[in-house]
N, CA, C, O and CB atoms as a CASP TS submission, in Angstrom:
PFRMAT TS
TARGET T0000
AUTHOR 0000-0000-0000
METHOD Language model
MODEL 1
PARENT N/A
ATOM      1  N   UNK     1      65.288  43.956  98.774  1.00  0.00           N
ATOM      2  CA  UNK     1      66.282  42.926  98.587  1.00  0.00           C
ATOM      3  C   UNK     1      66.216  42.471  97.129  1.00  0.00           C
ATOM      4  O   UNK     1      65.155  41.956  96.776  1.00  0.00           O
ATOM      5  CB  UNK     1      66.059  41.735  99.572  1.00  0.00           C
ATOM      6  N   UNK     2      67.084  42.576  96.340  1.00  0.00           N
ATOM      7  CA  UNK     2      67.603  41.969  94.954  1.00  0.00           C
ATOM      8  C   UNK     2      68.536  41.287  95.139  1.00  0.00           C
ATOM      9  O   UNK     2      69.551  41.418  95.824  1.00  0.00           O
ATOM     10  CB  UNK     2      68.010  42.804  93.942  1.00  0.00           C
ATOM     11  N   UNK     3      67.860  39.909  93.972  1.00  0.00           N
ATOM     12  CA  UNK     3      68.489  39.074  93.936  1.00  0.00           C
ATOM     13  C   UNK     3      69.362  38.996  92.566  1.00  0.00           C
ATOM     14  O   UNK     3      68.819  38.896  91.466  1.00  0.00           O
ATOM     15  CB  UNK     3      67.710  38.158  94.262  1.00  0.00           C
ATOM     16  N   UNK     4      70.887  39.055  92.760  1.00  0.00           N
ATOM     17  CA  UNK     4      71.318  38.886  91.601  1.00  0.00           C
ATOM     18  C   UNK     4      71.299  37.725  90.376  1.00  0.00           C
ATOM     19  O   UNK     4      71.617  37.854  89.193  1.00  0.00           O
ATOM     20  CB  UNK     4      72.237  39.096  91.898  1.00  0.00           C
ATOM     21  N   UNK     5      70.794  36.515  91.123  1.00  0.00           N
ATOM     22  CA  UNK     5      70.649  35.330  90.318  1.00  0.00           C
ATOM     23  C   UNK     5      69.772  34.388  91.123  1.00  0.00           C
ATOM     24  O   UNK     5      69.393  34.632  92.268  1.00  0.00           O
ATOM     25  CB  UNK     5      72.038  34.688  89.951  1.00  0.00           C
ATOM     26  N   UNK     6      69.487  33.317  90.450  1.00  0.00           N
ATOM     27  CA  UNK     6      68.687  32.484  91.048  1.00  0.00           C
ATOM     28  C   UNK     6      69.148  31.348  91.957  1.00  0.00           C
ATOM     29  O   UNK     6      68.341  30.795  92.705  1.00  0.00           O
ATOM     30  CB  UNK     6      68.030  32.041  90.144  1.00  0.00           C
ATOM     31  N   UNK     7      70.422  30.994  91.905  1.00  0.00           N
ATOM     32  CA  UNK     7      71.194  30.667  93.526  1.00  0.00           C
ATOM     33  C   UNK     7      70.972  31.388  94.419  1.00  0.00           C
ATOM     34  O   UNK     7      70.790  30.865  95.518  1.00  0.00           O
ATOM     35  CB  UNK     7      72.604  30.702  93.682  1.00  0.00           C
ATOM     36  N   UNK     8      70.889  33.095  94.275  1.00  0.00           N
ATOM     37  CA  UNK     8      71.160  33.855  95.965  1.00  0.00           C
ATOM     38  C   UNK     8      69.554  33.760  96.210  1.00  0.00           C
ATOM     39  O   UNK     8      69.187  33.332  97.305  1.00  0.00           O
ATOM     40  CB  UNK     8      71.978  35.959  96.095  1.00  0.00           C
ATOM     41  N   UNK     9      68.584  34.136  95.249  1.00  0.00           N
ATOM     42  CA  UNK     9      67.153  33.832  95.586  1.00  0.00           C
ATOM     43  C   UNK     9      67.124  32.438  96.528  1.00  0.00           C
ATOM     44  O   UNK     9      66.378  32.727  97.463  1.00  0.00           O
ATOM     45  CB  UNK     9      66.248  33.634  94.111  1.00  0.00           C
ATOM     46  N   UNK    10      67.495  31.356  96.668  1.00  0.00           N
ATOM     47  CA  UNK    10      67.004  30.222  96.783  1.00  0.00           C
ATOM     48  C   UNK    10      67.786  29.532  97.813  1.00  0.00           C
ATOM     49  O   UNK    10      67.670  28.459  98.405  1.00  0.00           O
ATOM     50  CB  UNK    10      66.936  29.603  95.577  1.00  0.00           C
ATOM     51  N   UNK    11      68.980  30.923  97.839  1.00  0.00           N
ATOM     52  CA  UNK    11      70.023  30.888  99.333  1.00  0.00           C
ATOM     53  C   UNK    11      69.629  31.284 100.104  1.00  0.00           C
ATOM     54  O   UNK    11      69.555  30.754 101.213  1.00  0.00           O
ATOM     55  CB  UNK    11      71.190  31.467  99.532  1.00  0.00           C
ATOM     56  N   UNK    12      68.982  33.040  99.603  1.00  0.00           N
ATOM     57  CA  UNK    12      68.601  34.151 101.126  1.00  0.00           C
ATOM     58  C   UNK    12      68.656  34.030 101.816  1.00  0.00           C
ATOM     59  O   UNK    12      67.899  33.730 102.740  1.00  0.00           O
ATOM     60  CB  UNK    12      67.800  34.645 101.628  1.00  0.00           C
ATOM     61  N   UNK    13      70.222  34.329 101.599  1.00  0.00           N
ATOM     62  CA  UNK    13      71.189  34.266 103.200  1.00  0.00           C
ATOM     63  C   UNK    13      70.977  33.143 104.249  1.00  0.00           C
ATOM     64  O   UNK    13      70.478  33.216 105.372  1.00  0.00           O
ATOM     65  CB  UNK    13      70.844  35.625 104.182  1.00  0.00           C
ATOM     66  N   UNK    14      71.347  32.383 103.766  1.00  0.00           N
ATOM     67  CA  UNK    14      70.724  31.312 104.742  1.00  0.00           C
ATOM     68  C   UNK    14      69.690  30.870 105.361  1.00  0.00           C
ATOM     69  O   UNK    14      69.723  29.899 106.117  1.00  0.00           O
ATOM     70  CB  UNK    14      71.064  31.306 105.446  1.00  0.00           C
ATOM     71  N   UNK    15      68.448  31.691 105.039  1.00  0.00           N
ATOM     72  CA  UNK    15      67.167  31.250 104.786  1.00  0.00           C
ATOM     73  C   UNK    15      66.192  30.580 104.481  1.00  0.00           C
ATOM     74  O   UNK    15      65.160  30.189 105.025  1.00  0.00           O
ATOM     75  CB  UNK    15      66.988  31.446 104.557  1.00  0.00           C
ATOM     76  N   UNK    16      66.964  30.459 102.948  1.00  0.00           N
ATOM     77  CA  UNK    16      65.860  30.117 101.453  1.00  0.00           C
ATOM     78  C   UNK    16      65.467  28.951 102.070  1.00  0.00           C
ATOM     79  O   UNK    16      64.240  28.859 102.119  1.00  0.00           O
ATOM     80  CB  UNK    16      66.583  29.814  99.599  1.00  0.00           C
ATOM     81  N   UNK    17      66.380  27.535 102.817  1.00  0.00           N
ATOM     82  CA  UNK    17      65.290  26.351 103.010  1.00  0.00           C
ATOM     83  C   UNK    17      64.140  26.649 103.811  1.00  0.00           C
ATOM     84  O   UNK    17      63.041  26.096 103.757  1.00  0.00           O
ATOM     85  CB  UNK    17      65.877  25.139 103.669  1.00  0.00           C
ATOM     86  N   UNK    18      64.437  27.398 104.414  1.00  0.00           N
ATOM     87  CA  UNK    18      62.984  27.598 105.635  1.00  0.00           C
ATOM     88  C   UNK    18      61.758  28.468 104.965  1.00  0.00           C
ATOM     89  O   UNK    18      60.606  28.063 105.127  1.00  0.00           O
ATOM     90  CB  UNK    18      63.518  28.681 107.284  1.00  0.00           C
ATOM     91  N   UNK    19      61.953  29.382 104.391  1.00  0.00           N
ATOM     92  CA  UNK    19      61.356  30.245 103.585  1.00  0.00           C
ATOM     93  C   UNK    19      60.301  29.395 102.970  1.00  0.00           C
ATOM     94  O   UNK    19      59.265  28.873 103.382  1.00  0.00           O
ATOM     95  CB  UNK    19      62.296  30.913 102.634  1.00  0.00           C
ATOM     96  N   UNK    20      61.248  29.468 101.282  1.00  0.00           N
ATOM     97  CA  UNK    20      60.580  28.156 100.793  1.00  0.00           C
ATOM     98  C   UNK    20      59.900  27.242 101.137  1.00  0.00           C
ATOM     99  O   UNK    20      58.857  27.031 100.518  1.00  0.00           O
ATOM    100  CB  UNK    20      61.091  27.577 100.493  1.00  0.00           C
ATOM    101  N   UNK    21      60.307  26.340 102.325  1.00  0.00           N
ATOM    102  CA  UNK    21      59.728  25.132 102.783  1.00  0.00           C
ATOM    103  C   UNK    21      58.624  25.690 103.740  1.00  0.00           C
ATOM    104  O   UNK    21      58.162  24.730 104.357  1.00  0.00           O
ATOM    105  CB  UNK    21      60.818  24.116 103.493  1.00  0.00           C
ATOM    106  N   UNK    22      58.115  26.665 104.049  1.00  0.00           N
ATOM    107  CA  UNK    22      57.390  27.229 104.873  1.00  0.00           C
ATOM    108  C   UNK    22      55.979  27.960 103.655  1.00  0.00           C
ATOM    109  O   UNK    22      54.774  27.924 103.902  1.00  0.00           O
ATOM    110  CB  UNK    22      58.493  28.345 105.845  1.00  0.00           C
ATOM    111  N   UNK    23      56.468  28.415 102.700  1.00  0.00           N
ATOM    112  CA  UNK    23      55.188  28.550 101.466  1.00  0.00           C
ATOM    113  C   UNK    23      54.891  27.070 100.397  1.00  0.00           C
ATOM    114  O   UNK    23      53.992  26.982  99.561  1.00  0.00           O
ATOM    115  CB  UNK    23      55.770  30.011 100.215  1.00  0.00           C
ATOM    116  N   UNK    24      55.909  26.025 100.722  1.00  0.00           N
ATOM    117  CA  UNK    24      55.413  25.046 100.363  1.00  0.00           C
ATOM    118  C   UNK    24      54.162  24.354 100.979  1.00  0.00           C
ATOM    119  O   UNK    24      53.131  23.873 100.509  1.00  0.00           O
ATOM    120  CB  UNK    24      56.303  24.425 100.340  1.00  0.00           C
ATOM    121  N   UNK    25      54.847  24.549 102.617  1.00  0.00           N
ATOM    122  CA  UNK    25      53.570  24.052 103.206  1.00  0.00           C
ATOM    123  C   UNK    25      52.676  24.535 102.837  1.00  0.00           C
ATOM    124  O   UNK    25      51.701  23.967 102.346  1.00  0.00           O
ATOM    125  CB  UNK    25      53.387  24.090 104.359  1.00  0.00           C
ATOM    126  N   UNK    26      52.843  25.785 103.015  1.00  0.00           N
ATOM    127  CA  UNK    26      51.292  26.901 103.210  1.00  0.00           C
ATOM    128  C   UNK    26      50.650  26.588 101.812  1.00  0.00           C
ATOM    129  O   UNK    26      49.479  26.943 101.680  1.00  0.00           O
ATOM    130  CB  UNK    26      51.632  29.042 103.375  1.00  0.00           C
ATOM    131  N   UNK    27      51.210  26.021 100.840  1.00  0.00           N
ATOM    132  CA  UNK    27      49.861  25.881  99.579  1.00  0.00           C
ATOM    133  C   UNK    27      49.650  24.448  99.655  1.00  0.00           C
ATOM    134  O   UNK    27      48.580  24.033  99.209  1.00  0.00           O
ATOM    135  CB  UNK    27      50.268  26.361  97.713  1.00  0.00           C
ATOM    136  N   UNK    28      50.500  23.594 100.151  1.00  0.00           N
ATOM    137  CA  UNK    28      49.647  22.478 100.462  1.00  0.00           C
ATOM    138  C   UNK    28      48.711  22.088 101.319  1.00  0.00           C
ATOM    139  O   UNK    28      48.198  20.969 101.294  1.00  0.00           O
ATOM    140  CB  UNK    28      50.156  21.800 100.591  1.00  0.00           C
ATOM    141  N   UNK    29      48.491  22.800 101.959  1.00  0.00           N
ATOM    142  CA  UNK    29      47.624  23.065 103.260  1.00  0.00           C
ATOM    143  C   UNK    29      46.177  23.596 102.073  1.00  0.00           C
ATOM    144  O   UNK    29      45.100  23.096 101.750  1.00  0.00           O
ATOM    145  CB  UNK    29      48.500  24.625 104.686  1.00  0.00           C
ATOM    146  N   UNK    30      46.804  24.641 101.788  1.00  0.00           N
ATOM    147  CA  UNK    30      45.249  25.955 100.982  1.00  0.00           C
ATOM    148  C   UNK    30      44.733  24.419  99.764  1.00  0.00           C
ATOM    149  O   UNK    30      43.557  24.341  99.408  1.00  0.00           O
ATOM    150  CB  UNK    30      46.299  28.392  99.394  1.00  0.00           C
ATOM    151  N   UNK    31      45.680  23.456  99.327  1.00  0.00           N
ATOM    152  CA  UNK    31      45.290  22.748  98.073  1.00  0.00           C
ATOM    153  C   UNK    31      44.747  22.252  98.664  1.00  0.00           C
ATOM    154  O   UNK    31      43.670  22.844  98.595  1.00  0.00           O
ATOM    155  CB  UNK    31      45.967  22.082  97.152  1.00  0.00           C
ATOM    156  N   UNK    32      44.563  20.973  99.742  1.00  0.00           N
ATOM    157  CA  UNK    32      44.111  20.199 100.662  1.00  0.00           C
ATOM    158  C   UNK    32      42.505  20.757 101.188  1.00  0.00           C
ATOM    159  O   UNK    32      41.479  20.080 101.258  1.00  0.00           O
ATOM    160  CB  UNK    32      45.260  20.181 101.771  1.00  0.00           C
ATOM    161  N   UNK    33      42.656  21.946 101.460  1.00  0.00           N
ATOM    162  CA  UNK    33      41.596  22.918 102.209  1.00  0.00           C
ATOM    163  C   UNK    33      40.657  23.232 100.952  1.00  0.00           C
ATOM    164  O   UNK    33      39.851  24.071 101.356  1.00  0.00           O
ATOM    165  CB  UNK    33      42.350  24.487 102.976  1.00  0.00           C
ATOM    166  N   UNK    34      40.479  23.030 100.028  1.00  0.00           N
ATOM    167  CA  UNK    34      40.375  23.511  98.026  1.00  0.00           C
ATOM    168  C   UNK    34      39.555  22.145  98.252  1.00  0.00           C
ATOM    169  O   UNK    34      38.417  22.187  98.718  1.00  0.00           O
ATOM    170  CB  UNK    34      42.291  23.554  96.455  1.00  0.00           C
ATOM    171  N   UNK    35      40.158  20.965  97.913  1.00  0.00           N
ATOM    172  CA  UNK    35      40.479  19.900  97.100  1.00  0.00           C
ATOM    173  C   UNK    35      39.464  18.957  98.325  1.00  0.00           C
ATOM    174  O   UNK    35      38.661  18.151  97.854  1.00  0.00           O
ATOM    175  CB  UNK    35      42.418  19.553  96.783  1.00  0.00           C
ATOM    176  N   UNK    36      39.513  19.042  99.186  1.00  0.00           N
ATOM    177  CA  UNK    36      38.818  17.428 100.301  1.00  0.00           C
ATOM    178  C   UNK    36      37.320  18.134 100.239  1.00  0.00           C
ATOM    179  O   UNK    36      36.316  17.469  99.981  1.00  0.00           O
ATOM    180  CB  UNK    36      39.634  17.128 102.663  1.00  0.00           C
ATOM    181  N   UNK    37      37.286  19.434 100.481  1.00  0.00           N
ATOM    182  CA  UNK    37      35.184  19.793 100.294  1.00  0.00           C
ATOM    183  C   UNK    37      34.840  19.083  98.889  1.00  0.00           C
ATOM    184  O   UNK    37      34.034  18.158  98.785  1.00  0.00           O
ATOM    185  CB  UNK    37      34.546  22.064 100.005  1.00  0.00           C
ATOM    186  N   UNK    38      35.536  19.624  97.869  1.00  0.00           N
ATOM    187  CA  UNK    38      35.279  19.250  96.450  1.00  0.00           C
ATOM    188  C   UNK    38      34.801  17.536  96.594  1.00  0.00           C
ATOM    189  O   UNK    38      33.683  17.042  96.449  1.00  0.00           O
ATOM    190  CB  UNK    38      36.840  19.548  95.415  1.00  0.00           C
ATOM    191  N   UNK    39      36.028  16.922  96.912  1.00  0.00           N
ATOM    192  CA  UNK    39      35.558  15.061  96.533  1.00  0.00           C
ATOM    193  C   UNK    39      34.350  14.987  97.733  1.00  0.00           C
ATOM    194  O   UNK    39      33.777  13.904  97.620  1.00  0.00           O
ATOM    195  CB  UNK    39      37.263  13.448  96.959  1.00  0.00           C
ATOM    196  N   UNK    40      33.771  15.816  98.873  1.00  0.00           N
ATOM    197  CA  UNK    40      33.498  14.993  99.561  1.00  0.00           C
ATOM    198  C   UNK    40      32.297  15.080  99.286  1.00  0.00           C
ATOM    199  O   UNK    40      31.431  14.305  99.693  1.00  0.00           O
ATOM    200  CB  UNK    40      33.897  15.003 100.690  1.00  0.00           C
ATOM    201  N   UNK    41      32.062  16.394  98.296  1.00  0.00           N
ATOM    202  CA  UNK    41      30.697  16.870  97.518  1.00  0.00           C
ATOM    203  C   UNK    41      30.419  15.770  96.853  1.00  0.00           C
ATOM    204  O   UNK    41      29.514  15.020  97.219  1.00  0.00           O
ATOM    205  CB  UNK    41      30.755  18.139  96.483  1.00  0.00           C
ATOM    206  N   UNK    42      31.105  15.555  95.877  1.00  0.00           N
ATOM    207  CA  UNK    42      30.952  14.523  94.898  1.00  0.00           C
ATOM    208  C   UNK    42      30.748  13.301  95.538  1.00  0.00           C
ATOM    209  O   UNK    42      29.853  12.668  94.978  1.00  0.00           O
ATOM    210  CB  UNK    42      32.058  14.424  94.009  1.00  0.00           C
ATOM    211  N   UNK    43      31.328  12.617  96.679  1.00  0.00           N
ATOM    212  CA  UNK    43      31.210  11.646  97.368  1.00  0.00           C
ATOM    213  C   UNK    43      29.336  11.544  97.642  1.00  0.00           C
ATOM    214  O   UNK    43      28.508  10.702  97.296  1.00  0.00           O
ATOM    215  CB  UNK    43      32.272  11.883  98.664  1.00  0.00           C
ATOM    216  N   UNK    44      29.244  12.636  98.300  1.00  0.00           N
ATOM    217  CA  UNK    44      27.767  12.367  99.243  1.00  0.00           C
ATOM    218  C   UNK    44      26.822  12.406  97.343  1.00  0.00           C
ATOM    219  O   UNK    44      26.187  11.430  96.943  1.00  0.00           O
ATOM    220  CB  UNK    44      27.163  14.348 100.987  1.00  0.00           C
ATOM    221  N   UNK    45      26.953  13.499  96.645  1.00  0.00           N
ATOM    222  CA  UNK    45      26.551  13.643  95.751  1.00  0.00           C
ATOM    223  C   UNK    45      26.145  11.842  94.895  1.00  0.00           C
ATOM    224  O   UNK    45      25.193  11.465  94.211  1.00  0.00           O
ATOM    225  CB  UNK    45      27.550  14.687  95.251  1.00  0.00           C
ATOM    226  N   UNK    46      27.062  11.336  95.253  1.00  0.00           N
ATOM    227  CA  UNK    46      27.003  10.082  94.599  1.00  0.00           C
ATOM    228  C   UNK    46      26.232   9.182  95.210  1.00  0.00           C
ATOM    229  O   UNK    46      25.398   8.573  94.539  1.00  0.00           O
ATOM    230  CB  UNK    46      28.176   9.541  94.430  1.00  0.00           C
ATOM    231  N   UNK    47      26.361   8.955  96.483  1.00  0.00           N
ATOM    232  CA  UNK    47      25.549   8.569  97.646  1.00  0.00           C
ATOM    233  C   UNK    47      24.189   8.699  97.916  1.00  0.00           C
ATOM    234  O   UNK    47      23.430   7.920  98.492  1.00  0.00           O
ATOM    235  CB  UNK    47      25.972   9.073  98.529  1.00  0.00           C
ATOM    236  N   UNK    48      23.981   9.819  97.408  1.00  0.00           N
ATOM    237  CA  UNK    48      22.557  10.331  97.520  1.00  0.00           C
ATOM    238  C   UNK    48      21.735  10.071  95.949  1.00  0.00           C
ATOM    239  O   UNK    48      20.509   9.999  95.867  1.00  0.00           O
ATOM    240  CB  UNK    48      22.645  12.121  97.972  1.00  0.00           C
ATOM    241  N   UNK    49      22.452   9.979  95.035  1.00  0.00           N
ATOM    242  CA  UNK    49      22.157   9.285  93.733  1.00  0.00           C
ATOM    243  C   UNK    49      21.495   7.796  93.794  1.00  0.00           C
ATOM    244  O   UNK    49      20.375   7.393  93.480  1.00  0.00           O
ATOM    245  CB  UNK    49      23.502   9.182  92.971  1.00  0.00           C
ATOM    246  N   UNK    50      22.511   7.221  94.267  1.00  0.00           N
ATOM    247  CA  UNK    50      22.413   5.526  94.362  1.00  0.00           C
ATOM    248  C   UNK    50      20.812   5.346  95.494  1.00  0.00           C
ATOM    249  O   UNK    50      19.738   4.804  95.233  1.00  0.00           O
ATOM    250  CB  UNK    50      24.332   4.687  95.376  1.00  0.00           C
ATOM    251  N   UNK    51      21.181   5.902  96.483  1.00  0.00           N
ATOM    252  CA  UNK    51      19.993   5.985  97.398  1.00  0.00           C
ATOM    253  C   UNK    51      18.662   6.128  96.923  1.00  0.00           C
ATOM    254  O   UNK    51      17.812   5.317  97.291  1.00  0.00           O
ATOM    255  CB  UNK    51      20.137   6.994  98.208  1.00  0.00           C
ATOM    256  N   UNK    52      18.240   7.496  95.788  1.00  0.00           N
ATOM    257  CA  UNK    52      17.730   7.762  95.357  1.00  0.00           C
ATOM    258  C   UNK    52      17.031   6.725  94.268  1.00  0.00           C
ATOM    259  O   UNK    52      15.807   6.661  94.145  1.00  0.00           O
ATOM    260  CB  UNK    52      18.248   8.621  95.286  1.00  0.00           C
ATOM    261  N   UNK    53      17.996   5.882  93.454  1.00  0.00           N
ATOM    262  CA  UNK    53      17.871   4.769  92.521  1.00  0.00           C
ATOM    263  C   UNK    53      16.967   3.991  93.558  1.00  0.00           C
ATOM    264  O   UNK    53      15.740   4.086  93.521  1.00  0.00           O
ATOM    265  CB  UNK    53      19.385   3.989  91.959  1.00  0.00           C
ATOM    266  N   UNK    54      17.538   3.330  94.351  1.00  0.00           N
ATOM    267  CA  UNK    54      17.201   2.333  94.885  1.00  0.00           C
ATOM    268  C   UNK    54      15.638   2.172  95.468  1.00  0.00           C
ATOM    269  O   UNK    54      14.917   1.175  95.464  1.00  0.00           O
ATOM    270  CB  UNK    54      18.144   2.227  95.749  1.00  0.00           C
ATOM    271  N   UNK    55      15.388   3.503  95.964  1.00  0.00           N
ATOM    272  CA  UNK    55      13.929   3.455  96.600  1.00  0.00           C
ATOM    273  C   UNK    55      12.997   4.391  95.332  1.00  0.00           C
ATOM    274  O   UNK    55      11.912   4.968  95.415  1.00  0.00           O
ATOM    275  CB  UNK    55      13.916   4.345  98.469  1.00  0.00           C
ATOM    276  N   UNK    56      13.901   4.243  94.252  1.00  0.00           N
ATOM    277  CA  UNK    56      12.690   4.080  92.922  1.00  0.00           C
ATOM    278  C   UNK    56      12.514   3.067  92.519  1.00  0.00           C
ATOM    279  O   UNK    56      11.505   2.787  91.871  1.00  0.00           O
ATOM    280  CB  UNK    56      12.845   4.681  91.687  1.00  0.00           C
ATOM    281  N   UNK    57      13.556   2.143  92.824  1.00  0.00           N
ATOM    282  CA  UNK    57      13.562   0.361  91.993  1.00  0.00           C
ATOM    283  C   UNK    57      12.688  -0.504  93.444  1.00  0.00           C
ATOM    284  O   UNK    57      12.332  -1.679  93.541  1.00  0.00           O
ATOM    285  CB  UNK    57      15.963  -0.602  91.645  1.00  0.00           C
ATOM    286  N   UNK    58      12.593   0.371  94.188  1.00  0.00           N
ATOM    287  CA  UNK    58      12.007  -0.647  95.443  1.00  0.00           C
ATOM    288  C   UNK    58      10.379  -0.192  95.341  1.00  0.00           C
ATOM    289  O   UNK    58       9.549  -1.099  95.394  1.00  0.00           O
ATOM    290  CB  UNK    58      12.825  -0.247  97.333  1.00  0.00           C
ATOM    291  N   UNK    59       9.959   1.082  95.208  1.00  0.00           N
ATOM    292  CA  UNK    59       8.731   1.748  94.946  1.00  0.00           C
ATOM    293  C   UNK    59       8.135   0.177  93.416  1.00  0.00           C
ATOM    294  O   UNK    59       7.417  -0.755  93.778  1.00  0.00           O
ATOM    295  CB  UNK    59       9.189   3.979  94.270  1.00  0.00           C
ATOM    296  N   UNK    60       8.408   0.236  92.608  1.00  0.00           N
ATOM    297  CA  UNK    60       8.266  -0.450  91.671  1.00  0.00           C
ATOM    298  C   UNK    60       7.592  -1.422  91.490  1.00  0.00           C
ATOM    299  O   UNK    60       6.861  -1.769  90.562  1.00  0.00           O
ATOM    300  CB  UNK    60       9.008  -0.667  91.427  1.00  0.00           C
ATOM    301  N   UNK    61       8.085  -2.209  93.176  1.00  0.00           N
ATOM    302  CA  UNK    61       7.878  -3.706  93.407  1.00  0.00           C
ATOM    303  C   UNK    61       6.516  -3.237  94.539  1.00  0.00           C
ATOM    304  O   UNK    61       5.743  -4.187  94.659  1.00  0.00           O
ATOM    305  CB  UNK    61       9.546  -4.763  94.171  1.00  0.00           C
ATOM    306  N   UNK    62       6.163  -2.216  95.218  1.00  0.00           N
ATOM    307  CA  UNK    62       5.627  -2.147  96.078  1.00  0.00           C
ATOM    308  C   UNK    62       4.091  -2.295  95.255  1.00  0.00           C
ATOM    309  O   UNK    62       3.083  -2.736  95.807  1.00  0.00           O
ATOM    310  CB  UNK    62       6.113  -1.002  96.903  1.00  0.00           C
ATOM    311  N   UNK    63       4.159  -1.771  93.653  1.00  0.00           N
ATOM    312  CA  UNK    63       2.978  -1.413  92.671  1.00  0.00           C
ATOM    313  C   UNK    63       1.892  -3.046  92.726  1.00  0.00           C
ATOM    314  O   UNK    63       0.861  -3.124  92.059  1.00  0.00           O
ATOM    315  CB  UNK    63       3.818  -0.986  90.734  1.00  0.00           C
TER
END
């Protein structure tokens, strides 16, 4: 299938909204699926920092 211009691409045949709107989802889904492990790393990562602080500043007082 060739497309002569970038209207019939984005028509395909009466398609193109479903098409399109169907690989839109699909990479917002894969970005989402990418993107929520990443912060939640960093989340606990941070969590486990502060934690870490704290029962060195509490060790301190125990001296």
């Amino acid at each position: 299938m060739i497309f002569e211009n970038l209207a019939d691409f984005l028509w395909m045949e009466g398609l193109g909204a479903f098409v399109l709107g169907a690989y839109f989802v699909t990479f917002v889904v894969l970005g989402i699926n990418l993107l929520f492990p990443m912060i939640r790393e960093k989340r606990l990562r941070f969590e486990l920092r502060n934690e870490n602080n704290e029962l060195r500043s509490d060790a301190r007082f125990e001296e």
